[in-house]
Structures are given as structure tokens and as C-alpha cells.
C-alpha positions as a LaTeX table, in Angstrom:
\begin{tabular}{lrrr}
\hline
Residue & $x$ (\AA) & $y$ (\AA) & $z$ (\AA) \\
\hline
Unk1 & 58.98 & 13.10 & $-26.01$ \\
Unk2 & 57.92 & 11.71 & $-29.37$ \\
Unk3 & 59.99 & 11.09 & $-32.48$ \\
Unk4 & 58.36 & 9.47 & $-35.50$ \\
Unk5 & 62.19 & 7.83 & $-36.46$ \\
Unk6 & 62.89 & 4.59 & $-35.33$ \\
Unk7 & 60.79 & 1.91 & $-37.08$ \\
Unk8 & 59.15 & 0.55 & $-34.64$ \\
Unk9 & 57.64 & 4.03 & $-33.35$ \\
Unk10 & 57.56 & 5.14 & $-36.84$ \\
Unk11 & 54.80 & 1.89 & $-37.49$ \\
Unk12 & 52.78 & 3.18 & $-34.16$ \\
Unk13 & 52.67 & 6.58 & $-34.68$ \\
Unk14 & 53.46 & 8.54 & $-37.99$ \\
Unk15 & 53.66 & 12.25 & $-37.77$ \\
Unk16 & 52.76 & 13.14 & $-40.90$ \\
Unk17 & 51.32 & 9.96 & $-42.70$ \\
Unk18 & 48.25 & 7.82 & $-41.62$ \\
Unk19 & 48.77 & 4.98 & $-39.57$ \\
Unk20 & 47.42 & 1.63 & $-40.29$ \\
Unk21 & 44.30 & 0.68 & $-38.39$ \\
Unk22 & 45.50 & $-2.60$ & $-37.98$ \\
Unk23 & 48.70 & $-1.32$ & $-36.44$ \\
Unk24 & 46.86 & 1.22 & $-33.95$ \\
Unk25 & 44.64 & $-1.80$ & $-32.99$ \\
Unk26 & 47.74 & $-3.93$ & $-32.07$ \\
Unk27 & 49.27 & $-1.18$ & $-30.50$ \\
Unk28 & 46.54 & $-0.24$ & $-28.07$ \\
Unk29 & 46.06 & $-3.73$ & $-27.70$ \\
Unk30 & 49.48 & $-4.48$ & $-26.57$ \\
Unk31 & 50.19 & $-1.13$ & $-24.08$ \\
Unk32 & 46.74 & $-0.08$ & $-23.74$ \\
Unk33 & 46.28 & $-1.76$ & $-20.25$ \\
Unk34 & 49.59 & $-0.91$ & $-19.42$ \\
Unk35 & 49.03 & 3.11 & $-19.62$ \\
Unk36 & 45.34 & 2.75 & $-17.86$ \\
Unk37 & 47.04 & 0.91 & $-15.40$ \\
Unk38 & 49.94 & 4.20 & $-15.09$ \\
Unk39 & 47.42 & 6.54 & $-15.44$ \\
Unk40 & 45.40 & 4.85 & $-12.68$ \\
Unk41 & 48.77 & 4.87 & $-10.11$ \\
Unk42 & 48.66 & 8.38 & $-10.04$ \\
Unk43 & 47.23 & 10.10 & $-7.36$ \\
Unk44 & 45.03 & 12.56 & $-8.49$ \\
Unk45 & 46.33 & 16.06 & $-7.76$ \\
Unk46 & 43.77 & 19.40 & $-6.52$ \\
Unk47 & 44.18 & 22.83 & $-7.84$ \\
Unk48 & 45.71 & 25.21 & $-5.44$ \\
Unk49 & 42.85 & 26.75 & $-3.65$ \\
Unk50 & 42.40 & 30.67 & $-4.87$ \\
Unk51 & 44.59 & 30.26 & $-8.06$ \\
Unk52 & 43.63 & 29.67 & $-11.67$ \\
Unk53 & 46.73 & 29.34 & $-13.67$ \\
Unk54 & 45.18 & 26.33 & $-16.20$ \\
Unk55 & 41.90 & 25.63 & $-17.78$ \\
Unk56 & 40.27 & 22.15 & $-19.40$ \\
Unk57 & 39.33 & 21.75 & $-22.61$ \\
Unk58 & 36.30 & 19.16 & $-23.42$ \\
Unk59 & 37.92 & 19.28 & $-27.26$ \\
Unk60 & 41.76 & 18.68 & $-27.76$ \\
Unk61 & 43.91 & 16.94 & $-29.55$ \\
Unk62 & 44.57 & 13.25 & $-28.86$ \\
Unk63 & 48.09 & 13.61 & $-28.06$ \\
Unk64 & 47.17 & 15.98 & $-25.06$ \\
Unk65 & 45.82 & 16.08 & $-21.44$ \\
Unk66 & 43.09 & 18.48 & $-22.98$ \\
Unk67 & 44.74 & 20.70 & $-19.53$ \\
Unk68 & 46.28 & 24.17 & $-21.10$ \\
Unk69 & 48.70 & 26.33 & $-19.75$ \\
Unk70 & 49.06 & 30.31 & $-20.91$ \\
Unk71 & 47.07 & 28.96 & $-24.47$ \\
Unk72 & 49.52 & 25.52 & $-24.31$ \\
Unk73 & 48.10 & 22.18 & $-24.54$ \\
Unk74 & 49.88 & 20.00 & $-22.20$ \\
Unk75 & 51.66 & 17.02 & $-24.14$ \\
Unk76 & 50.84 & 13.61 & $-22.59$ \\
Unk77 & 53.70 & 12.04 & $-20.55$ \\
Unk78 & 55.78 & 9.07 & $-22.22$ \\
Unk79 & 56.11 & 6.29 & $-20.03$ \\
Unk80 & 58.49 & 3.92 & $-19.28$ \\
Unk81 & 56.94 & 1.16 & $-21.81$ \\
Unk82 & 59.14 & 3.59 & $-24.54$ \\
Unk83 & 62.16 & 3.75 & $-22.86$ \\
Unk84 & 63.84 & 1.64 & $-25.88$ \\
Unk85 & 63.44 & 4.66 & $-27.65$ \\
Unk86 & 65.80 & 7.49 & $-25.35$ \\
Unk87 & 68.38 & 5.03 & $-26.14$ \\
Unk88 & 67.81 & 4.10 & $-29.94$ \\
Unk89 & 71.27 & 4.44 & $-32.08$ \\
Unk90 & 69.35 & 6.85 & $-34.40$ \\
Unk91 & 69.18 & 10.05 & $-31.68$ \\
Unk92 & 73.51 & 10.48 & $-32.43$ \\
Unk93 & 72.85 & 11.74 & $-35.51$ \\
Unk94 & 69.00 & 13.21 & $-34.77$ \\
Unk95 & 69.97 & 15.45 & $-32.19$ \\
Unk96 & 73.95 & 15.72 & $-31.58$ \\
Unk97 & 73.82 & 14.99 & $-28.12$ \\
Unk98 & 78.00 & 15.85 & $-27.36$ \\
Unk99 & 77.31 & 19.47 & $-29.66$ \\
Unk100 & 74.65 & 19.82 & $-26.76$ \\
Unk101 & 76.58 & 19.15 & $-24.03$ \\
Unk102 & 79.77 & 21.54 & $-25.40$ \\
Unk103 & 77.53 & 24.34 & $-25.88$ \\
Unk104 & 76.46 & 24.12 & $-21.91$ \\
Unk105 & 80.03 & 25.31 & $-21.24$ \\
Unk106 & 79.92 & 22.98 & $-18.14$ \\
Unk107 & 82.87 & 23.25 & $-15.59$ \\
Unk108 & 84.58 & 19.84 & $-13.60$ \\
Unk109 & 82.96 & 20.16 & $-10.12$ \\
Unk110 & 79.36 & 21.80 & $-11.70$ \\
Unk111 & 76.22 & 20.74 & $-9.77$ \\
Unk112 & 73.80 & 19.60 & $-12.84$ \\
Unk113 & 69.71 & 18.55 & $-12.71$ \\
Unk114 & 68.89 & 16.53 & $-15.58$ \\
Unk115 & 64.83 & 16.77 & $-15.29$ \\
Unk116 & 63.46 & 13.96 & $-17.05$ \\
Unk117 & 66.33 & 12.12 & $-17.14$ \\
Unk118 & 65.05 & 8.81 & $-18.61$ \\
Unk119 & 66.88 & 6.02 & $-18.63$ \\
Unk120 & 69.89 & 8.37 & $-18.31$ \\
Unk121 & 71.01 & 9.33 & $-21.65$ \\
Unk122 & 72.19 & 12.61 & $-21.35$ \\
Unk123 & 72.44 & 12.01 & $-17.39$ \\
Unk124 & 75.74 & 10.03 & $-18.30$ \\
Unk125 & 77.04 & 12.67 & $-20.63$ \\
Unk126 & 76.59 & 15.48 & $-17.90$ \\
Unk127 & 78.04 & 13.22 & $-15.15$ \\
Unk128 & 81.55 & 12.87 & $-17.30$ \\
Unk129 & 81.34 & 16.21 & $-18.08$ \\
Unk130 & 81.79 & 17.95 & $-14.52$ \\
Unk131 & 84.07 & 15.19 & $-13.33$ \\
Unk132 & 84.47 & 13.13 & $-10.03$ \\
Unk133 & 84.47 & 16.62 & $-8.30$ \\
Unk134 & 80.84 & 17.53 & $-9.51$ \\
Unk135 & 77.68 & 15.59 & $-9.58$ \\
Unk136 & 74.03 & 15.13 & $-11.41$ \\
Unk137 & 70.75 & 15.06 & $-9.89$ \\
Unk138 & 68.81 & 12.53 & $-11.73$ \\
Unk139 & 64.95 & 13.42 & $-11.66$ \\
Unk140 & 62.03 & 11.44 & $-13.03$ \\
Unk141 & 58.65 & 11.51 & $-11.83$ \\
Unk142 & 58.66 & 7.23 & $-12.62$ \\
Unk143 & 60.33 & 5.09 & $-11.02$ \\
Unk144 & 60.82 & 2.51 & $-14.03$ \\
Unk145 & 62.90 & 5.23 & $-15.43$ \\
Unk146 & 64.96 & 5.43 & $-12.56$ \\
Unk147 & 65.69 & 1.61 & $-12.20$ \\
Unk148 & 66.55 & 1.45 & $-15.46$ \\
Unk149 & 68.96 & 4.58 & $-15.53$ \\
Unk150 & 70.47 & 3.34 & $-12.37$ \\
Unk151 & 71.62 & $-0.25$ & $-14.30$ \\
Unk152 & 72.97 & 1.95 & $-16.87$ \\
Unk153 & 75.24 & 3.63 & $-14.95$ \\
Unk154 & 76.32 & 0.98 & $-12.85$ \\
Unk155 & 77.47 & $-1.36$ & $-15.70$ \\
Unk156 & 79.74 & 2.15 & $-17.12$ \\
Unk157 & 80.51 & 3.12 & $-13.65$ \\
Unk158 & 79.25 & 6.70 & $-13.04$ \\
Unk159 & 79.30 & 7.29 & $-9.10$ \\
Unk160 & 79.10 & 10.95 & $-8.99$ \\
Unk161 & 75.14 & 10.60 & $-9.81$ \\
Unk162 & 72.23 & 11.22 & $-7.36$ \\
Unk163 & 68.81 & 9.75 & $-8.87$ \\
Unk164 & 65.80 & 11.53 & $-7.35$ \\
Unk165 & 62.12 & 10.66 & $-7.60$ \\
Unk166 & 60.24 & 14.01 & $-8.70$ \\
Unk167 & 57.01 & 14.73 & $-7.96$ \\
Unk168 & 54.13 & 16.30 & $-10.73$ \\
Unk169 & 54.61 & 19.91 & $-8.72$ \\
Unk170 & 58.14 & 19.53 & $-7.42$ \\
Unk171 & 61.34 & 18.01 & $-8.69$ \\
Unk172 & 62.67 & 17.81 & $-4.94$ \\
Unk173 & 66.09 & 19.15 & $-5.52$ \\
Unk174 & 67.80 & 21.02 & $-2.92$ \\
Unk175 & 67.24 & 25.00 & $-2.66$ \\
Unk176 & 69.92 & 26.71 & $-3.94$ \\
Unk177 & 72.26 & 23.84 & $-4.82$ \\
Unk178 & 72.51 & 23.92 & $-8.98$ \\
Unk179 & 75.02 & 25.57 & $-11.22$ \\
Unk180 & 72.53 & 24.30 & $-14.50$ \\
Unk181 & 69.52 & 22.61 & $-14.65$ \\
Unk182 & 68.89 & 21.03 & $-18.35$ \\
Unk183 & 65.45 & 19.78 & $-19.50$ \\
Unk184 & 66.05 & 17.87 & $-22.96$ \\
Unk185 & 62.28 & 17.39 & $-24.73$ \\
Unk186 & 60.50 & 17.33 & $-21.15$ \\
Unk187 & 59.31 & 20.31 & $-20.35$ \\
Unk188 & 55.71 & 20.53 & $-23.08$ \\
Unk189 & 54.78 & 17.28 & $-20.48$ \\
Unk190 & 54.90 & 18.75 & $-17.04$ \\
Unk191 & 51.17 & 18.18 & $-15.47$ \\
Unk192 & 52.09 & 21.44 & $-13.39$ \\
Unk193 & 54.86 & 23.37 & $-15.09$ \\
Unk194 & 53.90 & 26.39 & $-12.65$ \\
Unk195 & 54.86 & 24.76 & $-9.52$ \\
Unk196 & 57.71 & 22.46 & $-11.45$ \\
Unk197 & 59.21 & 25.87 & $-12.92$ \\
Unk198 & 58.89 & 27.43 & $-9.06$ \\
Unk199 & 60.96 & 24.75 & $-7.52$ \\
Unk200 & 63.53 & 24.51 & $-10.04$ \\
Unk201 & 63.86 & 28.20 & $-9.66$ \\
Unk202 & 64.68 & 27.53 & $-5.94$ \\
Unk203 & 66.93 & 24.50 & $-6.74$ \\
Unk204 & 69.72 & 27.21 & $-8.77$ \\
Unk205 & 72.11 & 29.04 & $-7.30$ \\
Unk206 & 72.05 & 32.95 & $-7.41$ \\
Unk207 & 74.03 & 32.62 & $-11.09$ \\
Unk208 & 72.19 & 29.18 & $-11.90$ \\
Unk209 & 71.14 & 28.77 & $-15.70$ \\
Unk210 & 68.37 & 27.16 & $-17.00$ \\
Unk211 & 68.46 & 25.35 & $-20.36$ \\
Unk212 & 64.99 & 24.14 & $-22.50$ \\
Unk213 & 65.67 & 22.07 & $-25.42$ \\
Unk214 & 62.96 & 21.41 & $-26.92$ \\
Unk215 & 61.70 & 20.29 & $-30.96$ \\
Unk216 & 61.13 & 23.25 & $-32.95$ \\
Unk217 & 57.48 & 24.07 & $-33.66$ \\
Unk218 & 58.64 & 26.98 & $-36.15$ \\
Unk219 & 59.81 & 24.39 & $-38.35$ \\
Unk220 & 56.63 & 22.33 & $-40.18$ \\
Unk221 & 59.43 & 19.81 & $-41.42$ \\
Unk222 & 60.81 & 18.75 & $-37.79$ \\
Unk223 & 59.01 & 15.16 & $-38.22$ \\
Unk224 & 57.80 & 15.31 & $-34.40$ \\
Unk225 & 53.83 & 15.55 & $-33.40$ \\
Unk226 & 52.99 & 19.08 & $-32.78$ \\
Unk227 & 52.25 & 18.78 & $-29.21$ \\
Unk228 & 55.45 & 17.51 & $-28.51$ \\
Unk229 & 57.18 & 20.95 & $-29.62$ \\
Unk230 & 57.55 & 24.26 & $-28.86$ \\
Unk231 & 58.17 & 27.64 & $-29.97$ \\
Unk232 & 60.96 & 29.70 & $-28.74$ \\
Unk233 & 58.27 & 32.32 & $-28.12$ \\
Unk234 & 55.75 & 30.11 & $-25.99$ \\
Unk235 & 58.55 & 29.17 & $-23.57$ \\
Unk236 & 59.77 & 32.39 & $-23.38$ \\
Unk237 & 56.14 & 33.66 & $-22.45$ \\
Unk238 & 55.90 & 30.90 & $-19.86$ \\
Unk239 & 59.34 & 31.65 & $-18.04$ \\
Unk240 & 57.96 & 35.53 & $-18.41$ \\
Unk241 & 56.42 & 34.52 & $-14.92$ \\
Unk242 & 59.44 & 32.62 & $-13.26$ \\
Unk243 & 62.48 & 34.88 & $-11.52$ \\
Unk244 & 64.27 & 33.95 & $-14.69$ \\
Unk245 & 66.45 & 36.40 & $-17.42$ \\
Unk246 & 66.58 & 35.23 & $-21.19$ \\
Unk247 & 70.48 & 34.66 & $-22.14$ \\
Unk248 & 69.45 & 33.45 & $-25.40$ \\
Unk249 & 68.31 & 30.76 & $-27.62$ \\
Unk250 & 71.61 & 29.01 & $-29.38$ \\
Unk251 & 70.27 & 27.38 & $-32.52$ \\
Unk252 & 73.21 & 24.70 & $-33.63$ \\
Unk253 & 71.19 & 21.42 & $-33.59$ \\
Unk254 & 69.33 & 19.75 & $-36.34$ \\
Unk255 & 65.56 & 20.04 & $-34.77$ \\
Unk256 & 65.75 & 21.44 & $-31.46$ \\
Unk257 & 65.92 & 24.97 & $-30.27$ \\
Unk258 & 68.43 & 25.32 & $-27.00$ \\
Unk259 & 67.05 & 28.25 & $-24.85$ \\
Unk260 & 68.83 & 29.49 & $-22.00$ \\
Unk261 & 67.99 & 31.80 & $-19.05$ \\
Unk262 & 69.85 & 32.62 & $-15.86$ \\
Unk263 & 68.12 & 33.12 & $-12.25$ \\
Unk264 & 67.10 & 36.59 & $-11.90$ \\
Unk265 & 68.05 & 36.48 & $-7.95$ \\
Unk266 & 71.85 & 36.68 & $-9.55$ \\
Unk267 & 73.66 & 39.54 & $-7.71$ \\
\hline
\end{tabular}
């Protein structure tokens, strides 16, 4: 997820202006080491053997893994160095987080997967929406995210939260055990959305619902870099090969599209 809001981001990395050499240089300088270091803790991951499903591109843009999926560059992941900015006082207003939330028409006693929950800001919202009786599945694939959302909720009290450790093909939720799984600007970074997209599909229950929000590509103005959105249209072709029915895409909040789609293994 990248926003080009806050000031501090918006001094890093400008989406439409040019950023100040000086700045980049500090920048890489500072968290440079830091994301060799992440990149270097992952384990690398083979292709499954006899399938083809993404191809690498020598020439890319910057902000990608130069790895495509169905004619999509695949974002770069943030990491936890930018967790600051999931929680900065600017994203009330930037993306109406409790409109969201309504618009979900969750029940108390819903089983919820927040996938790529951060540091937990929507996690929290989800968690008092379904009540003591119904709980939220937590899943990041680092586990400096999930330290950090587990302080959060401590010091506010949430109980009825389970944080789980994904993996790049699996979010390790249990098959057939979610009313709604949401995915709030996450989905453009999944390394494998195949195999992520196949094991949420397991994870919902025969009338489970599936809900992308993602920043608007159709929309030049949406001040996010392009990599880092989506069209209703790509994600639409990309579920085309999940067991997955389009409800609908709900368009009510400033910059992001809300697109829904139910399991198609619904009686």
C-alpha cells in the first residue's frame, strides 16, 4: 500500500511530482539495509512444477517485482519499517474507514479474515463489529506487523481476535470457516495471488463473500503510484479463475473501489 499523503511519505515518494535527490539519497540511506536485509529473510519460493501462471520481466517499473500476473505487474510489498503510516490520522478522512465497514453488512457472531491486516487498523473495526460472539483472523505474512497489531489491541482490549502468520502461497486459515474475508489495499502485492486466492477460496463458507478494496486506477487523480492500484476490470479478470461470483463493485469511498464476490460452491 502506498499513499503519497502524509508528509513524511509525501517527502520520500511523490506520486506525481519529482522527488528530491537529496531526499531519495537519505531515504535509501536510512531503510535501504533494512529492506535488503527483509528481502534477504525470505526464503526463496519454486514455481509449481508443470504450471506457468506468471512470467518475469527484465524491464519494469521500479515500484514492482518485475513478476506479472494475467498482464499485472506485481506491486512490491510494504514492510513493517512503514507501519506509522496504516495508522496516520489522515486515512479518517482519505478513505472512510466506518462507511467501509457499514457497507460489509457484517452480523454479531460473523467469522471475518482481515488479509494484510497491518498493525490492525481495520482488524479492530471488524472485531467490534461482529461482537464478543464472532471473531477476526488476523493475517500478515510479517511478523513485525503482527507484534505490533497485537499491542494495539491489547491496550483497547479486543479478545475476540486470532492473529495468524500467512505464508506468500497460503494465508493458513481454516477450510471452510469464514462468513467474509476483506483485503483493504493488499491484494496488487501478493508474490502468489494464484495460490493466495485458492486458499482463501477454501477458507469461506459455502455463502462466504469476498471483498477487494483497492485504489482506483480508472481515476488519473487518485494521488497513489500506479502499481499500487487497480482496475475494477483487472481484478475481476483475475477472480475469473477462482470459484468466485461477482456481487458487485459498491463505489461510495473517496479513492477506492469496494468489489465484492461470493463463493461459487454456495448452494
Amino acid at each position: 500500500m502506498v499513499c503519497a499523503n502524509s508528509t513524511r511519505w509525501r517527502a520520500a515518494r511523490t506520486a506525481c511530482g519529482r522527488p528530491d535527490p537529496l531526499v531519495w539519497f537519505l531515504v535509501f540511506a536510512l531503510i535501504g539495509p533494512a529492506c535488503i536485509r527483509l528481502r534477504a529473510e525470505l526464503p526463496p519460493v519454486a514455481p509449481e512444477p508443470g504450471v506457468r501462471r506468471y512470467e518475469w520481466r527484465a524491464e519494469h517499473d521500479p515500484e514492482g517485482t518485475g513478476k506479472f500476473y494475467m498482464g499485472r505487474e506485481i506491486a512490491q510489498v510494504m514492510g513493517h519499517q512503514w507501519a506509522e503510516w496504516l495508522e496516520r490520522p489522515q486515512r479518517e478522512e482519505e478513505e472512510q474507514p466506518e462507511l467501509l465497514i457499514e457497507r460489509l453488512r457484517l452480523k454479531p457472531g460473523d467469522v471475518v479474515a482481515d488479509i494484510g491486516s497491518g498493525t490492525g487498523y481495520f482488524t479492530r473495526r471488524l472485531a467490534r463489529k461482529v461482537g464478543p460472539a464472532g471473531k477476526v483472523f488476523a493475517v500478515d505474512v510479517q511478523q513485525q506487523m503482527l507484534d505490533l497489531l497485537q499491542a494495539n489491541l491489547a491496550m483497547l482490549g479486543i479478545t475476540n481476535v486470532i492473529p495468524i502468520l500467512g505464508a506468500a502461497r497460503n494465508p493458513r486459515l481454516p477450510d471452510g470457516s469464514v462468513d467474509l474475508v476483506l483485503m483493504v489495499d493488499v491484494y496488487h502485492e501478493f508474490d502468489f495471488p494464484y495460490e493466495m486466492m485458492a486458499g482463501i477460496c477454501r477458507a469461506l463458507k459455502p455463502d462466504g463473500r469476498v471483498v477487494f478494496v483497492e485504489y482506483r486506477l480508472e481515476d488519473p487523480d487518485v494521488p497513489i503510484k500506479l502499481l499500487h492500484k487497480m482496475t475494477e476490470a483487472q481484478v475481476k479478470k483475475e477472480m475469473s479463475a477462482m470459484p468466485l461470483s461477482w456481487l458487485g463493485t459498491i463505489e461510495v469511498l473517496p479513492r477506492q473501489h469496494i468489489i465484492v464476490f461470493r463463493s461459487a460452491a454456495r448452494p
